[in-house]
N, C-alpha and C positions, 0 to 999 in steps of 0.2 A: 395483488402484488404490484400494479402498476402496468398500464397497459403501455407497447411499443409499436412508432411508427413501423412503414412498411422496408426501409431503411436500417437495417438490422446489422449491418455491420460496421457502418460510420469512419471516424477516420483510424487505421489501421498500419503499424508498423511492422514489416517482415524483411528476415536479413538471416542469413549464416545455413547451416544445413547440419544435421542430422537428427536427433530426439528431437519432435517439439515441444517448446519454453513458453509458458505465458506468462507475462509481466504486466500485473494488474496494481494501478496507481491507487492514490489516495482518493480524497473529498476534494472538490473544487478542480482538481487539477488535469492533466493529460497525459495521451504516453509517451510525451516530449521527456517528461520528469527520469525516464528509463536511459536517456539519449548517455551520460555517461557510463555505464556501465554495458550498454550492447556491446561495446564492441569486443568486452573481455568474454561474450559470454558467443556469439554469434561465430566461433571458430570450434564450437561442440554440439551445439544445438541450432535447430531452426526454432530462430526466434518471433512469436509474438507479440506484438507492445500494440493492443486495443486500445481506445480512449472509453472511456465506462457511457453508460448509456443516460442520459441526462446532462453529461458532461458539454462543455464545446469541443465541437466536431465526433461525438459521438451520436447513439442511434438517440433519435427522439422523443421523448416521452410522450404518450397523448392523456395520461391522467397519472397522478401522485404515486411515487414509489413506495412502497410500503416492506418493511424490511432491504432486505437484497434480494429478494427472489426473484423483480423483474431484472435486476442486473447480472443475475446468473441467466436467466433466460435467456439474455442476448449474448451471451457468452457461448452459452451452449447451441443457437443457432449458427453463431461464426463456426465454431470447430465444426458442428453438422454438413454446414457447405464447404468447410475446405477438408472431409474428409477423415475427421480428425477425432480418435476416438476417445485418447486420453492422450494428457499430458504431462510434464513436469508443471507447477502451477504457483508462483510468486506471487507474492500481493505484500504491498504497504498501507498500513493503518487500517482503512477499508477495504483496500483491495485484501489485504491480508484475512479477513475476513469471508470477502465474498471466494475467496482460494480454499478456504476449507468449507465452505457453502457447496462450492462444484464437488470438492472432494466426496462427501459425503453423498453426493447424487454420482459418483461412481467415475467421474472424470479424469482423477489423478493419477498421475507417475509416482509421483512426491509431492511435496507442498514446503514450499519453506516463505513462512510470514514474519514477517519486519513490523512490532510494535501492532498487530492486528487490533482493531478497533472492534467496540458491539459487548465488551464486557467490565464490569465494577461490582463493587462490593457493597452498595449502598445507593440508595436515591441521593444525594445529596454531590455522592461523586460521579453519577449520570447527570445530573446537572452543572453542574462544573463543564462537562465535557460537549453539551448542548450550546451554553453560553461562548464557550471558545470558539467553537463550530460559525454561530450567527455574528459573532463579533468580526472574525476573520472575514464573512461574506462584506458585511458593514463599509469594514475598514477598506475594502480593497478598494469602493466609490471614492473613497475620499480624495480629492485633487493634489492636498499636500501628501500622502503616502505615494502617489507615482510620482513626485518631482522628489522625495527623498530617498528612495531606493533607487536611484543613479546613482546615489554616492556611497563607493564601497563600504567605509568604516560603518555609515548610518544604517548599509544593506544590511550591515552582519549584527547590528542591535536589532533592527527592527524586527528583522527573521529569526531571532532567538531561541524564541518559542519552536519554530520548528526545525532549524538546521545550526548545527554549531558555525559552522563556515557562509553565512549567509553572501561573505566579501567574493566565497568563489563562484558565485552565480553570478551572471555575464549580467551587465545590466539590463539589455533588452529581453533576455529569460525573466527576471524579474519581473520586466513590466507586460511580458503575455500569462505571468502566471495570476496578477489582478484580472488581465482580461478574464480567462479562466477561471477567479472565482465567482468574477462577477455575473457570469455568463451561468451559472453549474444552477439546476433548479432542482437538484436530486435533494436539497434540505429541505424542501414547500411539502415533502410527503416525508422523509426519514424521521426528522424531529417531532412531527405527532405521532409516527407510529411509535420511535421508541419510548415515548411517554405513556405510550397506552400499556405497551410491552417492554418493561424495564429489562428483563430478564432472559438472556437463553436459555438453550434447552441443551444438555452435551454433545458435542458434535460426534457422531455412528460413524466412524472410517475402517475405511480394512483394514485388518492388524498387519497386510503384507505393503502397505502404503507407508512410506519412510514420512515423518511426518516433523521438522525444526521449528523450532519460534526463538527468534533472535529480537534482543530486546536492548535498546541503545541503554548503558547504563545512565547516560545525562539526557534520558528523553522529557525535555518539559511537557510536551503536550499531554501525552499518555505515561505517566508514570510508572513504570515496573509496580511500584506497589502503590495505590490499590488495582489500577488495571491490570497489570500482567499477572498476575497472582491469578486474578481471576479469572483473565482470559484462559488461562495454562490448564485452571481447573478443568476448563470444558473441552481438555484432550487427552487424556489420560495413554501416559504410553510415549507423549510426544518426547524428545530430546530439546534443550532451555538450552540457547545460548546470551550471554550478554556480549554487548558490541560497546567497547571504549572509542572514544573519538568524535562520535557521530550521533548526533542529534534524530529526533522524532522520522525526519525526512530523509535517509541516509547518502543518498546517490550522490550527489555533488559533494558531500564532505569526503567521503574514502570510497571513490568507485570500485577502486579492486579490491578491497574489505570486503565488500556488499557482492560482489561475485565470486570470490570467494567460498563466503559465507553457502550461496546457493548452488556453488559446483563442486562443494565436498558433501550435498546430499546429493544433486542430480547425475554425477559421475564416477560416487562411489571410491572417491580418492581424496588426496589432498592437495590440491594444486600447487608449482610452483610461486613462490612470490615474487615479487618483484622486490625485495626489500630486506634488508637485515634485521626487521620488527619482530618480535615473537608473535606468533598468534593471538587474536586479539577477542578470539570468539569462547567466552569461558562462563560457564552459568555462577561460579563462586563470584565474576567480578556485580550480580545482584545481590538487593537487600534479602536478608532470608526474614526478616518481621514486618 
C-alpha cells in the first residue's frame, strides 16, 4: 500500500468546535485548498483539513502508494492520536475517494464527496484521466505557466479544467498550488497501480452512514458521465446531488455552496443562506445517459 515515514501527521489544519469534520483535498494539492470554506463550516464542527500523505507538507512516503490505502492509513493514525473515533468525512476528487475508503473501514459520521475520483466506465476513460493527472504534474514546471497565472483573465483560462472561477484564486494561491503539484509524488505509485487495477470493487458502508456525492454539473476534469455514473454505482443507497456554478475544484468558486452542500448532511438541516439563489444542489441538474 505504500509504506509511511515516522511523521504521520504532517501539516495539519484545526479550528471550530463541536462534531469532528475531515476535509480531505485532491491530487497534487493541500489543505490550504479547504481555506475558503472553514470558516462557514468551523462554527458547528471541529474542524480537520490534513494535507494527504505524499503531498507538500504532508506525512512522507518511504515507498510508492499503491491504491489509497497507505493514505487512509495516515488518516487513520491522525484520528488514532487525537482520540478520534469517527467522523463527519469530506473529500474532493481523491480525497473524495479516500472519504469513503475510511468509511468503509468504519470511520464515518457521514461522508459527503465533491466529484470523488478512482471510477470509469472503460479503459480508454481511465486513461484520459491518468493523462490529465501527468499533464497537470508537467505543466505546473513550466516557467511560462507561473508567469501567466498572475494574470486574473489568463488564471481563469488556464484553470478551466479545474475551477470555473480560476480569476478568484489570489494569485500567490495560484502559484503555491504549482509549488504543490510539483512537489506531490503520490502519482510515481498511483498511476501504475491503477493500470494494473483498472477497477473497483463496491464500497461495504453502514446502511446507518448518511452517505452524498455532489457532482459539479460543468466538471471538466471528471465528467458526471462517464465518471460519476460510475463512481455512484459503487454506492448503492448513496443520495446524487448536482452542483451548478462550480467547476471539478469547488472551494474558491462558491464557498458557501460547497458548505452548504456538507452541512445539510452533517447537521441534518438546511442551513440558512446567505443569498436569494434557490438551491443549487439538484441530482435532475445531471445528465441521466
Amino acid at each position: 500500500m505504500g509504506a509511511l515515514s515516522s511523521d504521520s501527521c504532517g501539516d495539519l489544519h484545526r479550528s471550530g468546535a463541536g462534531t469532528p469534520m475531515v476535509l480531505l483535498h485532491g491530487v497534487n494539492l493541500s489543505w490550504r485548498i479547504w481555506r475558503p470554506v472553514i470558516p462557514f463550516l468551523e462554527s458547528h464542527h471541529d474542524v480537520l483539513a490534513p494535507t494527504l500523505a505524499g503531498h507538500l507538507g504532508g506525512p512522507r512516503l518511504t515507498s510508492p502508494v499503491q491504491g489509497v490505502g497507505s493514505l487512509a492509513d495516515a488518516i487513520e493514525t491522525m484520528l488514532d492520536d487525537l482520540g478520534i473515533d469517527r467522523a463527519h468525512l469530506v473529500g474532493n476528487s481523491l480525497g473524495g475517494w479516500l472519504a469513503c475508503e475510511l468509511a468503509e473501514r468504519g470511520r464515518a459520521l457521514s461522508v459527503v464527496a465533491f466529484s470523488p475520483a478512482g471510477a470509469w466506465d472503460s479503459l480508454p476513460s481511465m486513461r484520459r484521466i491518468l493523462r490529465l493527472m501527468q499533464l497537470s504534474k508537467n505543466s505546473a514546471g513550466w516557467p511560462a505557466t507561473r508567469r501567466l497565472v498572475e494574470r486574473p483573465g489568463v488564471r481563469r483560462s488556464l484553470m478551466k479544467m479545474a475551477v470555473e472561477r480560476g480569476d478568484l484564486i489570489p494569485a500567490d494561491v495560484a502559484i503555491d498550488m504549482l509549488d504543490e503539484t510539483q512537489a506531490c509524488v503520490v502519482l510515481d505509485g498511483l498511476i501504475p497501480w491503477l493500470r494494473a487495477n483498472p477497477f473497483l470493487d463496491e464500497f461495504r458502508l453502514e446502511p446507518s452512514v448518511p452517505v452524498r456525492v455532489a457532482w459539479p454539473v460543468t466538471d471538466r476534469t471528471i465528467p458526471y458521465l462517464p465518471y460519476g455514473r460510475a463512481f455512484r454505482a459503487l454506492l448503492p443507497g448513496a443520495e446524487l446531488v448536482g452542483l451548478r456554478g462550480v467547476g471539478h475544484v469547488p472551494t474558491y468558486d462558491d464557498p458557501r455552496l460547497v458548505a452548504d452542500t456538507i452541512l445539510e448532511v452533517s447537521s441534518r438541516r438546511t442551513p440558512v443562506r446567505t443569498s436569494n439563489n434557490p438551491p443549487r444542489g439538484d441530482a435532475r441538474n445531471l445528465p441521466r445517459t
